[in-house]
VOMIDREN-661994 format. One record per residue (C-alpha): residue in one letter; z, y negated, x negated. Coordinates in steps of 0.25 Angstrom, whole numbers, always signed. Each point is the difference from the previous one (the first is absolute). Layout:
% residues N
- A:Z:Y:X
...
***
This chain:
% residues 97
- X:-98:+64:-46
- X:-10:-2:-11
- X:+1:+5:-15
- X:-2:-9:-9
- X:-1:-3:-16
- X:+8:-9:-9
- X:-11:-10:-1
- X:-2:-2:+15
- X:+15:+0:+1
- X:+2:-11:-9
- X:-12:-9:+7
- X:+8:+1:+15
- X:+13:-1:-6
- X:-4:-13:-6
- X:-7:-4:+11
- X:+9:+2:+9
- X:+14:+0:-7
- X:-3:-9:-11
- X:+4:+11:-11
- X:-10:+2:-11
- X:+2:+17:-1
- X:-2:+11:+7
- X:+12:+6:+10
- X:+0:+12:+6
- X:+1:-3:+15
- X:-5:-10:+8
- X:+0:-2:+15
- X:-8:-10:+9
- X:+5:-1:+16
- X:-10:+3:+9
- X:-5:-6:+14
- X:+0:+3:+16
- X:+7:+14:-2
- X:-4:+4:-14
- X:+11:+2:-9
- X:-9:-4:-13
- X:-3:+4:-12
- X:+6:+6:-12
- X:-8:+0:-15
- X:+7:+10:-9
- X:-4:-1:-16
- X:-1:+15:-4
- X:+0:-6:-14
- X:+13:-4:+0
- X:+5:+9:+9
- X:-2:+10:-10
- X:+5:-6:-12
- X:+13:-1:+8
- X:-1:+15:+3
- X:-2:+2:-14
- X:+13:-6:-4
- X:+8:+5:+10
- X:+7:+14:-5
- X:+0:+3:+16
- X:-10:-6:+8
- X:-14:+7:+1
- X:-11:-9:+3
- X:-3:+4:+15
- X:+14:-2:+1
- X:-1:-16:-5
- X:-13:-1:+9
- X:+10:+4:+13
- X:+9:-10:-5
- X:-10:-11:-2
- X:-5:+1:+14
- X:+14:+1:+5
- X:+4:-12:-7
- X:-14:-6:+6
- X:+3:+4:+15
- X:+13:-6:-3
- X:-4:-14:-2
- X:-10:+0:+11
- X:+10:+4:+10
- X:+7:-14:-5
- X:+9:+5:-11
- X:+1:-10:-14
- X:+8:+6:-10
- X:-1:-14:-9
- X:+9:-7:+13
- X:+6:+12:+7
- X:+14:+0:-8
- X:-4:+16:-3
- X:-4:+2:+17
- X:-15:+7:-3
- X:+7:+6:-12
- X:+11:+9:+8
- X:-10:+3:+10
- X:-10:+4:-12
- X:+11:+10:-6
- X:+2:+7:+13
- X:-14:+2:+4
- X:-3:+4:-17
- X:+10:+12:+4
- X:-4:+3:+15
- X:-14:+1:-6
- X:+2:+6:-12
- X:-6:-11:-10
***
């Protein structure tokens, strides 16, 4: 996992989604047994924190890698039908994010 700011956001997830902003999660596969990579935006993280009249910002950092873990074990919420997100809401309450 690495931390990382809006700007460098943005540049990857224009590189390699073809979006011009920043997001707050993104995850690249790895390679022979490594699972991969997760770049986390603490800018944005906490901006959503910040909104949020209940979730603290080490709480968002949890779920952000969660989120992360979840796409590089083969989960895509955008194709799933709502697959990843069940999953996502039952390990948010086991874990307690």
């Amino acid at each position: 996992m690495v931390f990382v700011t809006d700007k460098v956001m943005h540049s990857y997830n224009l590189r390699y989604r073809h979006i011009d902003k920043p997001t707050d999660v993104l995850s690249f596969p790895g390679h022979d047994g490594y699972l991969g990579d997760i770049l986390i935006s603490t800018e944005t993280a906490w901006k959503q924190a910040r909104k949020s009249a209940t979730l603290s910002f080490d709480d968002n950092i949890r779920r952000l890698l969660l989120h992360g873990i979840l796409h590089l074990s083969g989960y895509d919420h955008e194709t799933d039908n709502g697959e990843m997100r069940a999953i996502e809401r039952q390990l948010r309450r086991k874990f307690q994010c």
